[in-house]
C-alpha positions in Angstrom: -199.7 -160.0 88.7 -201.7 -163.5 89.8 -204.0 -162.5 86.4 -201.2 -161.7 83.8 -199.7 -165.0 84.8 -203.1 -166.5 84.5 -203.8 -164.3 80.9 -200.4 -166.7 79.9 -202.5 -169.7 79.7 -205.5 -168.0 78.1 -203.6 -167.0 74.8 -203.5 -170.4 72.9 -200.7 -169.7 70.9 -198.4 -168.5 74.1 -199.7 -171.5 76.0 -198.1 -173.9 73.2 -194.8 -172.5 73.6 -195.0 -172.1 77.9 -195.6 -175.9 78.3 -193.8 -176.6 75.5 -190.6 -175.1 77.1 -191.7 -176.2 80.9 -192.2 -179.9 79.3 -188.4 -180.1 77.6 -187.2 -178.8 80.4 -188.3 -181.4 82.8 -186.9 -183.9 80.4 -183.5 -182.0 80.8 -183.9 -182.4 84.6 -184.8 -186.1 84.8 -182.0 -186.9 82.7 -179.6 -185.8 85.3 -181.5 -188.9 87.4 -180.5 -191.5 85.0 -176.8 -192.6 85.9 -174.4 -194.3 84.1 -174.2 -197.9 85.4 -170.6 -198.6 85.9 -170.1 -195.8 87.8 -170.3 -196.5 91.6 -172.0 -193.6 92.1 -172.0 -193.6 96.4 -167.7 -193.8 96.1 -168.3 -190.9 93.6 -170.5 -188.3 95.6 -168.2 -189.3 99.0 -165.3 -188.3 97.4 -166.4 -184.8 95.4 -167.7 -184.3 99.1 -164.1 -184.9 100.7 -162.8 -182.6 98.2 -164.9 -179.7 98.6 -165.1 -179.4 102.2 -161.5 -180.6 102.6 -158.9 -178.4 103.0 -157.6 -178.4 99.0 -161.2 -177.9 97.9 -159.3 -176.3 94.5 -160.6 -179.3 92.5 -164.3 -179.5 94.2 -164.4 -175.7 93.3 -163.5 -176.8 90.0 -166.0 -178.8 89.3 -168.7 -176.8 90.6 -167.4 -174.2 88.1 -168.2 -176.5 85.0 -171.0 -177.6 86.4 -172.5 -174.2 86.9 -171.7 -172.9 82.8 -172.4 -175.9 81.3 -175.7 -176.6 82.8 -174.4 -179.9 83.6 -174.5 -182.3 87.3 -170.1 -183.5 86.7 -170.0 -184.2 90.6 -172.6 -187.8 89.4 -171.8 -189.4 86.6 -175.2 -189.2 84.7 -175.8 -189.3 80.8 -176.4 -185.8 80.7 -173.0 -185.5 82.9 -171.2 -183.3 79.9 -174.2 -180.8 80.0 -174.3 -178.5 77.5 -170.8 -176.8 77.7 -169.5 -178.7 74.0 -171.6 -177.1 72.2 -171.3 -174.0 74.2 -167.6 -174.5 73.2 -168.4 -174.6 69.8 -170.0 -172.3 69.1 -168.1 -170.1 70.3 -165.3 -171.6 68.3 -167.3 -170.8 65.3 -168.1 -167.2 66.1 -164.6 -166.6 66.7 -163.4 -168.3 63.2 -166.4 -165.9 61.6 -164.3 -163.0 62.1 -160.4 -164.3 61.1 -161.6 -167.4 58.6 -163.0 -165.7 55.3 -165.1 -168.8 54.2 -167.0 -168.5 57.5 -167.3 -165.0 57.1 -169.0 -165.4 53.9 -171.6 -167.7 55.1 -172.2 -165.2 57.8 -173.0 -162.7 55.5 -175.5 -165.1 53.7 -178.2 -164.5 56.6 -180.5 -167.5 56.9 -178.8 -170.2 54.5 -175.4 -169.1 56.0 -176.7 -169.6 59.4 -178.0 -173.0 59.2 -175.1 -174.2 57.5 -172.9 -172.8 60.8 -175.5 -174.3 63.0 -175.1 -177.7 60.9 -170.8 -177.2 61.7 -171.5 -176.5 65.2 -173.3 -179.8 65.7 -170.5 -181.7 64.0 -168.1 -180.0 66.3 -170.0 -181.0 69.4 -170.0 -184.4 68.7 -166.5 -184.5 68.1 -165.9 -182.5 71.4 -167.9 -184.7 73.4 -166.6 -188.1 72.2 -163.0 -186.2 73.5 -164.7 -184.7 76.6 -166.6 -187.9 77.5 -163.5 -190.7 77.4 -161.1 -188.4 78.9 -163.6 -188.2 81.7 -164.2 -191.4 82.1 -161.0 -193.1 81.5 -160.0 -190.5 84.6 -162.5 -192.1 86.4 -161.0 -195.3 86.3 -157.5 -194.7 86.6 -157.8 -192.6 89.6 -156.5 -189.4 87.4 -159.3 -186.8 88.7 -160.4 -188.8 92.2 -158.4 -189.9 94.7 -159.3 -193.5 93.7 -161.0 -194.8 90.8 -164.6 -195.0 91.0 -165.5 -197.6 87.8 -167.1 -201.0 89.1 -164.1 -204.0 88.3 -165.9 -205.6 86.1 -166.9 -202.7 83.9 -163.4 -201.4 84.1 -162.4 -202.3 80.5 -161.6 -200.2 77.0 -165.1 -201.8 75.6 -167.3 -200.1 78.6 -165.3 -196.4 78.3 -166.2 -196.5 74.6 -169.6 -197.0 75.7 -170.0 -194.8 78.3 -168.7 -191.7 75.8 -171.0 -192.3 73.4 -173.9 -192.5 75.9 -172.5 -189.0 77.2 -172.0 -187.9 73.9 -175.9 -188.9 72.9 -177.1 -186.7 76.5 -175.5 -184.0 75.0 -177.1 -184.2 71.9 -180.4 -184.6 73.3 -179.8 -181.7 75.6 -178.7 -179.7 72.5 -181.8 -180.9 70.0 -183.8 -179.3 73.7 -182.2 -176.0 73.6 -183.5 -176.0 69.9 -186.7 -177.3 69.7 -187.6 -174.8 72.5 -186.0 -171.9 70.3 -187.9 -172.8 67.5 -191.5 -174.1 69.1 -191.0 -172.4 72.5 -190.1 -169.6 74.3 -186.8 -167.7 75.2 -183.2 -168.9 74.0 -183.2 -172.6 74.3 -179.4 -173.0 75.6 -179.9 -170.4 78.3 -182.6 -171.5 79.6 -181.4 -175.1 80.2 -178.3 -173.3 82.4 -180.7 -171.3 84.5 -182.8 -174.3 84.9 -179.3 -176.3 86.0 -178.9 -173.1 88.5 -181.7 -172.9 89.9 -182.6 -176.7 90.4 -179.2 -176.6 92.7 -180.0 -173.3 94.7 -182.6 -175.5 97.0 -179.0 -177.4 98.2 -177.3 -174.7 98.6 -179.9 -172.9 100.9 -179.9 -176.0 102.5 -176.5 -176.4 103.4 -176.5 -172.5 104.9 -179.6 -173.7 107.0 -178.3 -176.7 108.3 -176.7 -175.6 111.4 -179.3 -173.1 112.3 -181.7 -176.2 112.1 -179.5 -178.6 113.7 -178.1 -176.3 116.5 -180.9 -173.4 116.5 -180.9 -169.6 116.0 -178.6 -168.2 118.5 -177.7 -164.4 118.3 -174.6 -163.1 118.0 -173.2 -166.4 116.4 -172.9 -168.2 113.0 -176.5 -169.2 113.7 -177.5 -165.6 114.7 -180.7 -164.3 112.6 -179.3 -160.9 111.9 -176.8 -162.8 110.1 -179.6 -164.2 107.8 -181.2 -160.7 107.7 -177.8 -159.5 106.3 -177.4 -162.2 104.4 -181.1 -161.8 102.7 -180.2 -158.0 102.2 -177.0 -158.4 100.4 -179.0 -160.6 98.1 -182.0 -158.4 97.2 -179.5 -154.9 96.8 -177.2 -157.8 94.5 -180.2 -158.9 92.8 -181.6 -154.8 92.2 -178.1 -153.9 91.1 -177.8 -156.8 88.4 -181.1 -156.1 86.9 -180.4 -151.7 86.9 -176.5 -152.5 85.1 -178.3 -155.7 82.4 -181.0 -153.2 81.5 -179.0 -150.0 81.7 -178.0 -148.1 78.2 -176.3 -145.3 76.9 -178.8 -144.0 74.3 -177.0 -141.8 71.3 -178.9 -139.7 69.9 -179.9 -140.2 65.7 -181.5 -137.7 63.3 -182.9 -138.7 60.1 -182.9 -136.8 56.9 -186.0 -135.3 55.6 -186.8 -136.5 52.4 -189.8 -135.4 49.6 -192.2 -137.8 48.6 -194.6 -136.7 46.2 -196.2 -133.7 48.2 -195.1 -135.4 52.1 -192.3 -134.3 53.8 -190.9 -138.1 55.8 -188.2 -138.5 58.2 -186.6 -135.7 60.1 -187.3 -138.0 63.3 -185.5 -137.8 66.4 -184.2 -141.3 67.4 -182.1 -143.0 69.7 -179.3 -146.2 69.1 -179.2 -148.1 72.7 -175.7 -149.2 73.4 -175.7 -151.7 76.4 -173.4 -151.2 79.6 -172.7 -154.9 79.6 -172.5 -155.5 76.0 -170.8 -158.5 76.5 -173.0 -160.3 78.7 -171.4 -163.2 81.0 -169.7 -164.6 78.4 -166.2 -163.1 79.4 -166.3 -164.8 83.2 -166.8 -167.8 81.6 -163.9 -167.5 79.6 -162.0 -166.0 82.5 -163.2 -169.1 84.4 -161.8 -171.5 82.1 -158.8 -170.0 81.4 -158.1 -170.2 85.1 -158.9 -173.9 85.5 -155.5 -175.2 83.6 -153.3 -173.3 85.4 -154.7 -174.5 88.6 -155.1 -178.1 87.4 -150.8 -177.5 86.1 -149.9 -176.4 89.1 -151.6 -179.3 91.3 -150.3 -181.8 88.9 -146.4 -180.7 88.8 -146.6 -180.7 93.0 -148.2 -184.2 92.8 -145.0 -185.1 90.9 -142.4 -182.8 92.3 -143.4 -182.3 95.6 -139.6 -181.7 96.6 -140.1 -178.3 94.7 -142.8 -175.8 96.9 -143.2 -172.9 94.3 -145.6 -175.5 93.0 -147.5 -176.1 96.0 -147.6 -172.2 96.7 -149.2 -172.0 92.9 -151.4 -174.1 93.6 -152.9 -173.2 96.5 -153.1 -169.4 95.3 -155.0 -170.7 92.6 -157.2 -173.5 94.1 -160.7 -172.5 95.3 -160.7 -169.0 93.7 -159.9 -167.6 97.2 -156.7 -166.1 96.8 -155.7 -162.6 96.0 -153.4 -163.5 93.0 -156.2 -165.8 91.5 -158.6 -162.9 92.2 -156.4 -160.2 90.3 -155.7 -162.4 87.5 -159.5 -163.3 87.5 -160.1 -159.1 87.2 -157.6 -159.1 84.7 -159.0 -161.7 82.2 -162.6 -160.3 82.5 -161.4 -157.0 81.4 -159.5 -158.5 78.6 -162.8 -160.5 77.4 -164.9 -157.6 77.9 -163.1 -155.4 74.9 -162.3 -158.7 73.0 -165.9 -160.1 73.3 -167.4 -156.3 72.1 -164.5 -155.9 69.8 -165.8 -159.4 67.7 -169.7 -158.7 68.7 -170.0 -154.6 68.2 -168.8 -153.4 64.8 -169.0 -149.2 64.6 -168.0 -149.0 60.7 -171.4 -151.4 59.8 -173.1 -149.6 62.0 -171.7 -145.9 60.4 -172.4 -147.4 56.8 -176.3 -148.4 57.8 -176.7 -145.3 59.4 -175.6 -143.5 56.3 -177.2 -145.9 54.0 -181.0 -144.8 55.6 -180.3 -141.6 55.9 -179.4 -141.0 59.5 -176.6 -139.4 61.6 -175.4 -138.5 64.4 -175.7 -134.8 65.2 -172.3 -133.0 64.9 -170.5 -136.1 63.7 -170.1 -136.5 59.9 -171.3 -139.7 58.4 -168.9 -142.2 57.8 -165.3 -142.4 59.3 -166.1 -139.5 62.0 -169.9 -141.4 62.9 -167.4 -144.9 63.0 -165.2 -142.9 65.3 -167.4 -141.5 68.1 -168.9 -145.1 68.5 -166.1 -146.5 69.0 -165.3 -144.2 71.4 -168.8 -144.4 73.1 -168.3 -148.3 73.5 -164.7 -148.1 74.8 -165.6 -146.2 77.6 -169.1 -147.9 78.6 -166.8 -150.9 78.1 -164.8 -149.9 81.0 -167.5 -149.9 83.0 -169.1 -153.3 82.2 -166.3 -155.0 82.8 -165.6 -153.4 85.9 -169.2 -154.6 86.3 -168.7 -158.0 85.8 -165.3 -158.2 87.9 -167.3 -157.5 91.1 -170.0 -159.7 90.5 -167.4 -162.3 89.9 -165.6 -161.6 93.1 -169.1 -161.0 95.1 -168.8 -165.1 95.9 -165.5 -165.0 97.2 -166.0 -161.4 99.5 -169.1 -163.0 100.9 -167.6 -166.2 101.9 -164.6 -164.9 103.4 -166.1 -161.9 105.1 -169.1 -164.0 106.2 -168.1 -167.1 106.9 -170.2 -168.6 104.0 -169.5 -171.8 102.3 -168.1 -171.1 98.9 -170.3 -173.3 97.2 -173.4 -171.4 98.7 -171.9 -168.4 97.8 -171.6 -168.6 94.4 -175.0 -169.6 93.8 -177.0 -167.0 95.5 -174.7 -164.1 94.4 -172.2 -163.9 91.6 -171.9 -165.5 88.1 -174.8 -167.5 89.0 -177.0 -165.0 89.7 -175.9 -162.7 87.4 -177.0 -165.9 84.5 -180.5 -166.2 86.2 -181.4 -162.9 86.1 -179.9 -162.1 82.7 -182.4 -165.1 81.3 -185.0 -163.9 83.3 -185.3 -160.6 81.9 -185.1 -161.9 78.0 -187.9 -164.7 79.2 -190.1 -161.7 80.0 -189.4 -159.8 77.2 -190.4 -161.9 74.9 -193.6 -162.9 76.8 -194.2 -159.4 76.5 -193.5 -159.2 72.8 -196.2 -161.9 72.5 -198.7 -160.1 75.1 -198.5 -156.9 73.3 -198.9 -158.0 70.2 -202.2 -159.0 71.5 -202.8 -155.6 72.7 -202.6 -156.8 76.5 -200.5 -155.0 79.0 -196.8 -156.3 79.4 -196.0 -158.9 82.6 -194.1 -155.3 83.8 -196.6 -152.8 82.7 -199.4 -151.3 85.4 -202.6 -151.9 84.1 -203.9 -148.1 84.4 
């Protein structure tokens, strides 16, 4: 393995894109040291602390939520503090209109031309969404709406300095955005991706940390919450996580295609035996995030009507079953919403008439299903019930965090970095990283990163 990762660096081409992509990325991460300078940043971090380990950690958990999908660092206000979630957020946006706006779904069909002129929307739309995202954040800052107190310095408290501060926020997301791509068009892997495994994994080290901490500070004692064979078990739930992940993002359901034979001059061509890979997640992570977000306005509803009517305890009782992401009833609705996504997500992404009319276009079918209508039909079908599965899937990694940190006694925050959405993201990128490192290798006739060498 120690030479295919040094073969990387031989291949000049494939060593452009590698530091390429490690170099943008490094800029992604030093941004997230550059803060923004009315921000007293020391009242800031004290108070995300209070609210995460404090008993109504709903709004800590919150946070950690955005901050995990959007590749962004919300608990300090830096320039990059937005991360990449706006144009996350619109781009989704777009894909949705594609399939209900007919304009869109023209330039769609375009292929290149159509697609730069979406890309050229989306980044339209991102500004917009940031220069919202940003002052609202901000102006909560200083008015005490999101922290217990405001955090802006007095004399930066002012109309002139919130305008400012967006539209530095608004630029970090920008540059974060030109990153994701100028690595998907000079680098390697998908640019956006990328930059939220890099935010993942750059806060992993803390969260190990934090579930160290009292075995350093108290020692290893068996048979308590410092006991090594709660480490071992610990360290074994993550690998059988970590194998099960990879096995369900790589599996498939292969249906089997037969081409037509067809006379070419004196050659007989086609009559092959193919397969058409349908994934098990076909949706990817994209319906926990939506899940995820969905879930943070009823929390953040509920916590402001018992703020204001605190005479009235259904609201408390709301909100505490949906703070944190602890609670049964936030747990079942989280279930709930994934399987909706799932069959929404696949429903917008996997189309079974176009992929009927190209099979039948080339020649192909299915064997014992009549092209057309029938071939339409049974993939359909296929992708409903795989569907199932996914998103049945995708509900337990989602709820992994919240079964380990109540069974275990983990802190939720570790928790839902070293199993999860989180890992479930990390893994997910890995795989495509390596897959197109491999694309590049074989090309080259060299053995895959995955491949033995016999």
């Amino acid at each position: 393995m120690i030479e295919k990762l040094i073969l990387l660096f031989k291949i000049p081409e494939l060593r452009r894109k590698l530091l390429l992509t490690i170099t943008l990325l490094a800029v992604y991460r030093m941004g997230f040291w550059i803060p923004l300078p009315f921000v007293d940043q020391g009242a800031m971090k004290d108070q995300i602390k209070q609210m995460q380990e404090g008993e109504d950690g709903g709004f800590g958990q919150v946070m950690q939520i955005v901050a995990l999908f959007s590749a962004s660092r919300v608990g300090n206000a830096t320039i990059f503090g937005l991360g990449i979630m706006p144009y996350i957020s619109a781009s989704i946006i777009f894909q949705l209109l594609g399939q209900v706006y007919p304009p869109l779904e023209a330039l769609q069909k375009e292929g290149e031309s159509g697609r730069r002129k979406i890309n050229e929307y989306t980044r339209y739309a991102t500004v917009v969404i940031c220069l919202v995202q940003s002052f609202m954040w901000i102006k909560g800052l200083a008015g005490g709406a999101l922290l217990g107190t405001g955090v802006i310095l007095d004399e930066y408290n002012t109309w002139y300095w919130f305008v400012i501060g967006a539209f530095w926020m608004t630029t970090g997301t920008v540059v974060l955005m030109w990153i994701g791509e100028q690595i998907d068009a000079y680098g390697i892997g998908n640019g956006i991706s990328l930059l939220i495994m890099a935010g993942i994994i750059a806060q992993m080290p803390a969260g190990g940390a934090m579930m160290f901490e009292p075995a350093l500070r108290n020692g290893v004692r068996i048979g308590t919450e410092t006991g090594i064979e709660r480490f071992l078990l610990l360290g074994a739930v993550f690998l059988a996580i970590v194998v099960w992940v990879v096995l369900i993002t790589q599996g498939q359901r292969r249906i089997p295609i037969q081409s037509a034979k067809h006379v070419r001059g004196r050659r007989q061509v086609g009559g092959q035996r193919q397969f058409l890979p349908l994934r098990i997640n076909q949706a990817g992570v994209m319906p926990i995030i939506f899940a995820s977000s969905l879930l943070m306005f009823p929390f953040l509803v509920f916590q402001w009507l018992e703020g204001n009517f605190a005479d009235v305890r259904i609201w408390s009782l709301l909100s505490s079953a949906f703070g944190g992401g602890r609670g049964f009833v936030y747990s079942m609705c989280y279930v709930g919403l994934i399987y909706f996504f799932c069959y929404f997500w696949t429903a917008i992404t996997f189309n079974p008439q176009q992929i009927a009319d190209n099979l039948k276009d080339h020649g192909s079918f299915i064997p014992g299903y009549r092209p057309g209508a029938r071939t339409s039909n049974y993939l359909e079908h296929v992708m409903v019930r795989i569907t199932y599965v996914g998103a049945g899937f995708l509900s337990l990694i989602a709820i992994i965090p919240t079964l380990i940190s109540t069974a275990m006694g983990v802190n939720p925050l570790v928790a839902s970095f070293y199993g999860g959405t989180g890992l479930l993201i990390v893994v997910s990128v890995a795989l495509d990283l390596v897959q197109k490192i491999d694309s590049h290798l074989i090309t080259r006739n060299y053995p895959g990163l995955l491949e033995s060498d016999s």
